[in-house]
C-alpha positions as CSV (number, residue, x, y, z in Angstrom):
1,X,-2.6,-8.8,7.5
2,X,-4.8,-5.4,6.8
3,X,-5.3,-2.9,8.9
4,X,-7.1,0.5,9.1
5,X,-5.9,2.8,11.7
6,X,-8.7,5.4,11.8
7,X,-9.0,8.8,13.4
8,X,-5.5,10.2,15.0
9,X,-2.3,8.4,15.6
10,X,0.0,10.0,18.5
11,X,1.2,9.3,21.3
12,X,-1.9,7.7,23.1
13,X,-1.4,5.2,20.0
14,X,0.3,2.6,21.4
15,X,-1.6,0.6,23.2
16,X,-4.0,0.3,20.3
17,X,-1.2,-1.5,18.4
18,X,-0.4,-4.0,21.1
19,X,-2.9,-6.6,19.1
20,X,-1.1,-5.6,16.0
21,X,1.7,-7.2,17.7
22,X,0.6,-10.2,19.2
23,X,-1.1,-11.3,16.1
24,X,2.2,-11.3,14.3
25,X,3.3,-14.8,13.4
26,X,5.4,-16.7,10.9
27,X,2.4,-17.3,8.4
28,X,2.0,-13.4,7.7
29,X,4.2,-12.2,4.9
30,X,2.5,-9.2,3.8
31,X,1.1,-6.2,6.4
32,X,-0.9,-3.7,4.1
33,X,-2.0,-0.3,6.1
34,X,-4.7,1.4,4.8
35,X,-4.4,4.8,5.7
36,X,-7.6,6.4,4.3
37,X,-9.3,6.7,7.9
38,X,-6.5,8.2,9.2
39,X,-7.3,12.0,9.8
40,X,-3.8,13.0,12.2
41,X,-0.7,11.8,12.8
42,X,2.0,13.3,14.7
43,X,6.1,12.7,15.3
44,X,4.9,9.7,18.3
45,X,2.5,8.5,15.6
46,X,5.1,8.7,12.9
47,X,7.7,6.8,15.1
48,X,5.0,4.1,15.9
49,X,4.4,3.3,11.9
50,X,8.0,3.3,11.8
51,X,9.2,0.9,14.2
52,X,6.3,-1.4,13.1
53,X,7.8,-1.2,9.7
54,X,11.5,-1.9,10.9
55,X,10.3,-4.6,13.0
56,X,8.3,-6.3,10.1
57,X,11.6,-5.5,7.5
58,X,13.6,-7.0,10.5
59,X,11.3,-10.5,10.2
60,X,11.0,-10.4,6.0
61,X,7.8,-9.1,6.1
62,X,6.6,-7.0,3.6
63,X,4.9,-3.3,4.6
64,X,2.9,-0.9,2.5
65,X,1.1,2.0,3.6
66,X,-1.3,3.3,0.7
67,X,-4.3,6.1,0.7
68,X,-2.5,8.6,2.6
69,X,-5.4,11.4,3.6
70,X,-4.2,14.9,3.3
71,X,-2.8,16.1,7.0
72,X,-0.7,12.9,7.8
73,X,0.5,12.9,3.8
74,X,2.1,16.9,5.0
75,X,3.7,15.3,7.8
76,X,5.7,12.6,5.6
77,X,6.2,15.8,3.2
78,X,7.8,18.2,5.8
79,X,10.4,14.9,7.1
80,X,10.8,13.7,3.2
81,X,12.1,17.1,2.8
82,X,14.3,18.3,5.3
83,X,17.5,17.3,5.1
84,X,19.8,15.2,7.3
85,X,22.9,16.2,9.0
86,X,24.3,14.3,7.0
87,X,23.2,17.2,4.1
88,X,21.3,14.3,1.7
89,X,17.0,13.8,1.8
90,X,17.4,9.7,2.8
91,X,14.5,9.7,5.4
92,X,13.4,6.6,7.8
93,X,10.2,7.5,6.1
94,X,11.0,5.6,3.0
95,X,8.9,2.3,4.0
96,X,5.9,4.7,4.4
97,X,6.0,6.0,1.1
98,X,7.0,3.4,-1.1
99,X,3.4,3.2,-2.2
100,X,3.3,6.8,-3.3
101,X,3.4,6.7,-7.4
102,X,7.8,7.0,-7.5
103,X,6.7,9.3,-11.1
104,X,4.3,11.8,-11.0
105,X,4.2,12.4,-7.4
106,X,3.4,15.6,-6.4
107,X,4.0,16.4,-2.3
108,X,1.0,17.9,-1.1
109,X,0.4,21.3,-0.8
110,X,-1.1,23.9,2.1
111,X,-4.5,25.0,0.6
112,X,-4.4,28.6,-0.4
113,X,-6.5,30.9,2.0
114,X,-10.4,31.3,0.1
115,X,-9.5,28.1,-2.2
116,X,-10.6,25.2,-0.5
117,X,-9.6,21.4,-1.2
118,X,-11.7,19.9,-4.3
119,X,-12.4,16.2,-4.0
120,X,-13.1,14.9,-7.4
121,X,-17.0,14.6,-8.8
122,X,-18.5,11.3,-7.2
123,X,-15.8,10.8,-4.6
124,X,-17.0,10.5,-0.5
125,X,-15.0,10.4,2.7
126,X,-15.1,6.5,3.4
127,X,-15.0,7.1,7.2
């Protein structure tokens, strides 16, 4: 199964994933999110990917979320990195960014003020 949440995931998400749902079945081993039209997420958002991702690890269904776009990427950056009680950096995020290259990754970064983002030569928003 692919899908392409576009636009901003929050709270007023959910009922935009009851098809994700009901579409679930035994013939689907592989759900692959493609995250490039996504342009917000927030924690409601973030907890809706997750507990679609611990329901599919739940059933043996494989989940990958890949072309992370710069604002929800900070989010999974900021939980990645702040600790747990518990004092270690295990996250529930860890299906989420199992895509993201495990060397070589580089957490994005806030934009400097007067140094804008540069997309590389060529490259175009695809939504």
């Amino acid at each position: 199964m692919h899908l392409t949440p576009a636009g901003e995931l929050d709270i007023d998400s959910d009922p935009a994933f009851a098809p994700v749902w009901t579409a679930l079945d035994d013939h689907i081993a592989v759900v692959a999110c493609d995250m490039r039209c996504l342009t917000f997420l927030d924690a409601a958002g973030l907890e809706l990917l997750l507990d679609l991702a611990a329901h599919l690890d739940g059933r043996g269904i494989a989940f990958f979320a890949y072309n992370w776009q710069r604002q929800p990427l900070r989010l999974l950056d900021h939980i990645t990195s702040t600790p747990s009680q518990a004092g270690d950096r295990s996250t529930p995020t860890r299906p989420l960014c199992r895509t993201l290259p495990r060397h070589g990754y580089v957490p994005s970064r806030p934009v400097s003020p007067g140094h804008p983002p540069v997309r590389p030569a060529g490259s175009r928003r695809p939504c």
